[in-house]
VEXDREN-2710 file (C-alpha; in Angstrom, 1 decimal):
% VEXDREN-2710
k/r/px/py/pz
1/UNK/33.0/-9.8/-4.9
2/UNK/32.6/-13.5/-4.2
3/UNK/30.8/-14.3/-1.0
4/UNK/29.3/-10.4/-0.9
5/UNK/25.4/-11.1/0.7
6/UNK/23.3/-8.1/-1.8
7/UNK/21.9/-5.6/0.9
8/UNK/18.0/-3.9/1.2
9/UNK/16.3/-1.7/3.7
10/UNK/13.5/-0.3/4.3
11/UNK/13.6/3.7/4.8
12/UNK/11.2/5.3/7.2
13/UNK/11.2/8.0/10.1
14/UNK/10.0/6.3/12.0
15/UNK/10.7/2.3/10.8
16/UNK/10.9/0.6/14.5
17/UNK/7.7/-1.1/13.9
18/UNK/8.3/-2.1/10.5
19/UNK/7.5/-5.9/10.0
20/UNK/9.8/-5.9/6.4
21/UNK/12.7/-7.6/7.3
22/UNK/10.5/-10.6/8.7
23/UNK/8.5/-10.6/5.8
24/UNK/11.2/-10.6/3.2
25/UNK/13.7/-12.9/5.5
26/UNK/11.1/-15.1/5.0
27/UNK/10.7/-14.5/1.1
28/UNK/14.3/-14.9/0.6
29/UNK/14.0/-18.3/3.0
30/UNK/11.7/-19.7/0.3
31/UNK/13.0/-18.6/-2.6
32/UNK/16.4/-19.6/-1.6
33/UNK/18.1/-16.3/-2.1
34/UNK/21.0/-14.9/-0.1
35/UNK/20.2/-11.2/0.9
36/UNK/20.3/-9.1/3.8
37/UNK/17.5/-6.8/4.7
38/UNK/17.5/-4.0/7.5
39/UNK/15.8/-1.2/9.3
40/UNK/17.1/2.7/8.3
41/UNK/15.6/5.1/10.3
42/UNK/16.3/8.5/8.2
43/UNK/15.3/11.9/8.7
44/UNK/13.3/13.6/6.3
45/UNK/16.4/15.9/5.5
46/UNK/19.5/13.2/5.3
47/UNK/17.1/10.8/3.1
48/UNK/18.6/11.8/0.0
49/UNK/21.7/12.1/1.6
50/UNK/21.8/8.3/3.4
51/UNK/19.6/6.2/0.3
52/UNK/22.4/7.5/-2.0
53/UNK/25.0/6.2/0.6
54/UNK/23.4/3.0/1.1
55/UNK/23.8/2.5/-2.9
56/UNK/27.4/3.5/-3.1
57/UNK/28.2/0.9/-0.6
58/UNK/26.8/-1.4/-2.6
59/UNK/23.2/-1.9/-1.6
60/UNK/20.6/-3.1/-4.3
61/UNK/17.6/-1.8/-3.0
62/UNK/15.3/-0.5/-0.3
63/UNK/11.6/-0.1/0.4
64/UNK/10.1/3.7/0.7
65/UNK/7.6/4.1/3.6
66/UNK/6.6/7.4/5.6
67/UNK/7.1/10.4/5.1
68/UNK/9.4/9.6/2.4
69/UNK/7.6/8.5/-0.5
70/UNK/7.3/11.4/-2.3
71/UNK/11.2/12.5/-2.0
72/UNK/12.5/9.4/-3.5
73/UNK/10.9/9.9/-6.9
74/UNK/14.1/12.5/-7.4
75/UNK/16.6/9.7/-6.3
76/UNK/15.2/7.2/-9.4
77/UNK/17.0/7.8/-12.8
78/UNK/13.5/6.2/-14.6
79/UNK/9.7/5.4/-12.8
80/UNK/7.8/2.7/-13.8
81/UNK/4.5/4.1/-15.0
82/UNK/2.5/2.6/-11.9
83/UNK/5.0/5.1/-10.0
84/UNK/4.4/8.1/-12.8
85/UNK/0.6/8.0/-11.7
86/UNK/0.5/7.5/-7.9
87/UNK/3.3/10.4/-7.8
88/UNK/5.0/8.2/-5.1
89/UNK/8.1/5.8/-5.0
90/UNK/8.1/3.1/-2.3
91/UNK/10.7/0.6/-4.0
92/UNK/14.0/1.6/-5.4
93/UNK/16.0/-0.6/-7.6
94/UNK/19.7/-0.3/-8.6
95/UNK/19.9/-2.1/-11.9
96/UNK/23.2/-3.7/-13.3
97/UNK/24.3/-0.7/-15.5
98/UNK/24.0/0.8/-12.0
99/UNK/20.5/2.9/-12.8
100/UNK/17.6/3.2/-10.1
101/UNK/14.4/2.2/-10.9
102/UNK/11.8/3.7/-8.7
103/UNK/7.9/1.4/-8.8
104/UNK/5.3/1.8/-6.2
105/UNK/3.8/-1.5/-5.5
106/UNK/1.0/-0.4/-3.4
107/UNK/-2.2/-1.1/-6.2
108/UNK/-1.0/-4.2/-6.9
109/UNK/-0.7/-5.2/-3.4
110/UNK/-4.2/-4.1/-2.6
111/UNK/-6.0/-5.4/-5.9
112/UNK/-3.7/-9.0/-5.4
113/UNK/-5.4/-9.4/-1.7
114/UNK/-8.6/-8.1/-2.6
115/UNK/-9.1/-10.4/-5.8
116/UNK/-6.8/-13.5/-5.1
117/UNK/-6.7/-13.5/-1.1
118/UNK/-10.1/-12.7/-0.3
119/UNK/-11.6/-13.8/-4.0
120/UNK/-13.6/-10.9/-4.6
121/UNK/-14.9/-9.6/-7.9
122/UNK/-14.4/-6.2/-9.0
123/UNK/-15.2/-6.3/-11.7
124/UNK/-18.6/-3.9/-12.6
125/UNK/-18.7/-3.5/-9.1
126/UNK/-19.4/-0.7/-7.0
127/UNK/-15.7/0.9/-5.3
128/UNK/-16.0/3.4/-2.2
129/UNK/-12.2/5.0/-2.2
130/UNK/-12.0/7.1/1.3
131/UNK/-9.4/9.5/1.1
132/UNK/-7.7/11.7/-1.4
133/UNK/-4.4/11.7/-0.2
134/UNK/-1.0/9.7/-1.3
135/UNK/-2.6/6.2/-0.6
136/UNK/-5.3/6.5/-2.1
137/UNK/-3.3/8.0/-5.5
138/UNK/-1.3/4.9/-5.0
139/UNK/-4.2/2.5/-5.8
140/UNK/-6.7/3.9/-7.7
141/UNK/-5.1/2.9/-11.4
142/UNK/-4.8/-1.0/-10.1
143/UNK/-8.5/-0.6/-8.9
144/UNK/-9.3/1.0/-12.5
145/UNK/-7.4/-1.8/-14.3
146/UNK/-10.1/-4.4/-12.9
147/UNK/-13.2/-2.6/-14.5
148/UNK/-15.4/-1.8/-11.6
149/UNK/-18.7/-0.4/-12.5
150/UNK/-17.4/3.0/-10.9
151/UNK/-15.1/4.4/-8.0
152/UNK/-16.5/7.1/-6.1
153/UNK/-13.2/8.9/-4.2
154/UNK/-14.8/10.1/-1.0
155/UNK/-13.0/12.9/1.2
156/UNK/-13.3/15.7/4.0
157/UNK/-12.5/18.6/1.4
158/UNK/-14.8/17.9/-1.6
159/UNK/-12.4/20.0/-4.0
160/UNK/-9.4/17.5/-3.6
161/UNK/-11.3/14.8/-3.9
162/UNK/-12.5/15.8/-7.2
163/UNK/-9.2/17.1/-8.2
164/UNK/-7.8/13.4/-7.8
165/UNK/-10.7/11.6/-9.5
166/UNK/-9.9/14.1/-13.0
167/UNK/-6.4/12.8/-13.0
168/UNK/-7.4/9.5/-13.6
169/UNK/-10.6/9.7/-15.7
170/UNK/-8.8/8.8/-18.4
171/UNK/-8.3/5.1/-17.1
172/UNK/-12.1/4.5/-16.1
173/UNK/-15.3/5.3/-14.7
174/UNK/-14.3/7.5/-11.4
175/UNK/-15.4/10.6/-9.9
176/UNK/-14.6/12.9/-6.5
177/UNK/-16.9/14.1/-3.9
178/UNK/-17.4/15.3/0.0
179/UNK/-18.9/12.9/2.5
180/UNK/-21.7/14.6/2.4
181/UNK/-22.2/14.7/-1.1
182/UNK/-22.2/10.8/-1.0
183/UNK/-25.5/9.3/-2.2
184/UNK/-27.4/7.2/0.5
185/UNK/-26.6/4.0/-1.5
186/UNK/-24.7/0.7/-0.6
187/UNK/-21.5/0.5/-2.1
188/UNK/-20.2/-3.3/-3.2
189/UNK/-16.5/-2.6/-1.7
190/UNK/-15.5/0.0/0.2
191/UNK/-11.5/0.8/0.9
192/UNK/-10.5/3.3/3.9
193/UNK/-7.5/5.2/2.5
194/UNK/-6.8/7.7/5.0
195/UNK/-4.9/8.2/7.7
196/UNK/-8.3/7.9/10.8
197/UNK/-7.2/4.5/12.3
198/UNK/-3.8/5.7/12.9
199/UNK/-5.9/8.0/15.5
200/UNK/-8.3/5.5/16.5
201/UNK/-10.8/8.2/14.4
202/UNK/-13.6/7.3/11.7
203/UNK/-13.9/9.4/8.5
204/UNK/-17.1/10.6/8.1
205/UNK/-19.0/8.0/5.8
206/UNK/-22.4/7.7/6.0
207/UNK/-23.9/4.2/7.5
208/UNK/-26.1/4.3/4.6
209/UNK/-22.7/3.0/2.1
210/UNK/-22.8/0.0/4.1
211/UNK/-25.2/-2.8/3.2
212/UNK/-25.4/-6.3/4.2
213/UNK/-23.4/-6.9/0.7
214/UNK/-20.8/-4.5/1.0
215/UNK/-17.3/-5.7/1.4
216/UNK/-15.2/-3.4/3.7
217/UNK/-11.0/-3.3/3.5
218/UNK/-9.1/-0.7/6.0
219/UNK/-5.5/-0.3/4.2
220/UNK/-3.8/-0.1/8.0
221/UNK/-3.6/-2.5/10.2
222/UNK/-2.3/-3.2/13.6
223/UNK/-2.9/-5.1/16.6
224/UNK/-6.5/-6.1/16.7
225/UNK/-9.0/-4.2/14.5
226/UNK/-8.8/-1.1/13.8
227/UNK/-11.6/1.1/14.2
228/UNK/-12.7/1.4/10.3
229/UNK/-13.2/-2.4/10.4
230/UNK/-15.0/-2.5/13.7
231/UNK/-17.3/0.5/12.2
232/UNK/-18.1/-1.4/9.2
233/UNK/-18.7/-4.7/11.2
234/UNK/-21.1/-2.7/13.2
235/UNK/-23.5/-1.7/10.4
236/UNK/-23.7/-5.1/9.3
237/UNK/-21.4/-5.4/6.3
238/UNK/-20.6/-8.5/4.5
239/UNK/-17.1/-8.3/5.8
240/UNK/-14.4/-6.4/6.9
241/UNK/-10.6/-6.6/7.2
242/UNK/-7.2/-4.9/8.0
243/UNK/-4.4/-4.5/5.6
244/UNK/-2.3/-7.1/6.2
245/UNK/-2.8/-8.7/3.4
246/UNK/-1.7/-5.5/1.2
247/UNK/1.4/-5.8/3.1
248/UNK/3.1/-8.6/2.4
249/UNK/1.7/-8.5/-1.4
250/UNK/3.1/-5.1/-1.8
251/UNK/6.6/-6.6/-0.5
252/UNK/6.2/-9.4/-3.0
253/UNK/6.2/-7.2/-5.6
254/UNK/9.1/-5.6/-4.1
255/UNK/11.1/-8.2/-4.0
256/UNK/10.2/-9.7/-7.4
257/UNK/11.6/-6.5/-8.7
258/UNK/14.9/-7.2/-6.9
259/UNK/15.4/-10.8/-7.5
260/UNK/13.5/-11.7/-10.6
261/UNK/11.5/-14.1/-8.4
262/UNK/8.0/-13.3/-6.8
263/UNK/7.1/-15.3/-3.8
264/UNK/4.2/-17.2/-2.4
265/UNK/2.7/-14.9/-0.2
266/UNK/-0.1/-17.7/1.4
267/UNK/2.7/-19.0/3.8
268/UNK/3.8/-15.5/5.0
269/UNK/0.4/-14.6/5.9
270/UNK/0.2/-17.5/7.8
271/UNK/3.2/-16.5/9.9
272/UNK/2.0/-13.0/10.5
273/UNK/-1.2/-14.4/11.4
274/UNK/0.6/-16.4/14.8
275/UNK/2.9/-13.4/15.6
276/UNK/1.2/-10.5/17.3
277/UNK/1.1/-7.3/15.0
278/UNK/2.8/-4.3/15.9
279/UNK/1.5/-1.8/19.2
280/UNK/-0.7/1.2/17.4
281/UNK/-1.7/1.5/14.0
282/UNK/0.4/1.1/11.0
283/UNK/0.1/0.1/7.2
284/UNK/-1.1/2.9/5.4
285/UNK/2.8/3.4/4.0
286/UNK/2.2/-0.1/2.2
287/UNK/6.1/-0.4/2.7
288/UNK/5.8/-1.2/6.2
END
């Protein structure tokens, strides 16, 4: 229909704090696309229900973020294989032949800030993944692809973190273990993948995986540092920083996907940097 404006959301319960539309209003500012992009707060039990509304009406595509990540792999008629492995959907795209595409965008949105942002090398390096849940599934291919020396996957319940390491040992050099299983060695980069800054908490890493080399990324963020950084900055560690880089990559990707076009993200960052972040934690959902 002439003059129709293509519509995108992002889907979350809860989404109020969600800094999407001003990234991608932005995004479509400098790529000079016409779009429309909008907050859906959805309960877990109407998402199927409202995503599949939002389509009929003639929407082209939303963002996945908490809790729903893991439901909206039914809603995609094919995954990309990035998708497959981190079990998780946060984009969906309706094609022209009127098909949904479900990607998750979350490993290339860490490895693109970690390697072009912050110019770090990963490769035959030294990776310290904490957590064993859905975000740190989401990355651990894209952190694979670079050919680290090794990534350890570090959690609470030893078990699970094994479990996760053997479904990807086909892609690399990676293995699972407790934190207290951890050996008392600095790692070159580690990446805080659970869910402890959202509760101002710490997992429980031993100081002795932070060195005066070691390179520390939390993948939340929110106003101010978040405790994982402030721990790490503590011990003494090369550096350390919040997500928010992750962020707006991730929705780069996204919206490449959508519009065939993938931003610059430089110029983005900048603006989040000026405008205060959002009031708790957030970020872990990389489509936030």
């Amino acid at each position: 229909m002439e003059g129709r404006v293509d519509q995108y959301a992002v889907v979350g319960h809860p989404v109020g704090h969600s800094l999407s539309p001003f990234i991608h209003s932005l995004f479509a500012r400098q790529t000079g696309q016409v779009l429309s992009y909008r907050l859906m707060d959805v309960e877990p039990e109407h998402f199927n229900e409202r995503v599949s509304e939002f389509f009929a009406a003639g929407g082209r595509g939303v963002n996945i973020t908490v809790p729903h990540k893991g439901r909206a792999l039914a809603l995609a008629d094919e995954l990309t294989e990035r998708a497959w492995r981190a079990g998780a959907v946060n984009t969906l795209a309706v094609r022209d032949d009127g098909t949904v595409l479900g990607d998750n965008t979350d490993g290339v949105g860490l490895t693109q800030d970690l390697v072009v942002n912050l110019d770090l090398t990963l490769r035959q390096r030294s990776i310290l993944l904490i957590g064993a849940g859905g975000a740190a599934r989401g990355v651990i291919a894209s952190l694979l692809a670079l050919a680290p020396q090794r990534v350890v996957v570090a959690n609470r319940t030893a078990e699970r973190a094994a479990a996760l390491a053997a479904m990807f040992a086909g892609l690399g050099p990676i293995e699972g273990c407790g934190f207290g299983e951890l050996e008392p060695t600095a790692f070159d980069v580690i990446v805080n993948a659970t869910s402890a800054s959202l509760s101002g908490e710490l997992p429980q890493v031993p100081a002795a995986a932070v060195g005066p080399d070691t390179f520390c990324y939390d993948m939340a963020y929110g106003r101010g540092d978040t405790p994982f950084v402030r721990w790490a900055r503590e011990l003494g560690c090369r550096d350390a920083v919040p997500g928010w880089g992750m962020l707006v990559e991730q929705a780069a990707e996204s919206f490449r996907l959508w519009r065939g076009v993938r931003p610059l993200t430089a110029p983005v960052l900048k603006a989040l940097a000026g405008r205060a972040g959002p009031d708790g934690m957030s970020g872990i959902s990389a489509s936030n």
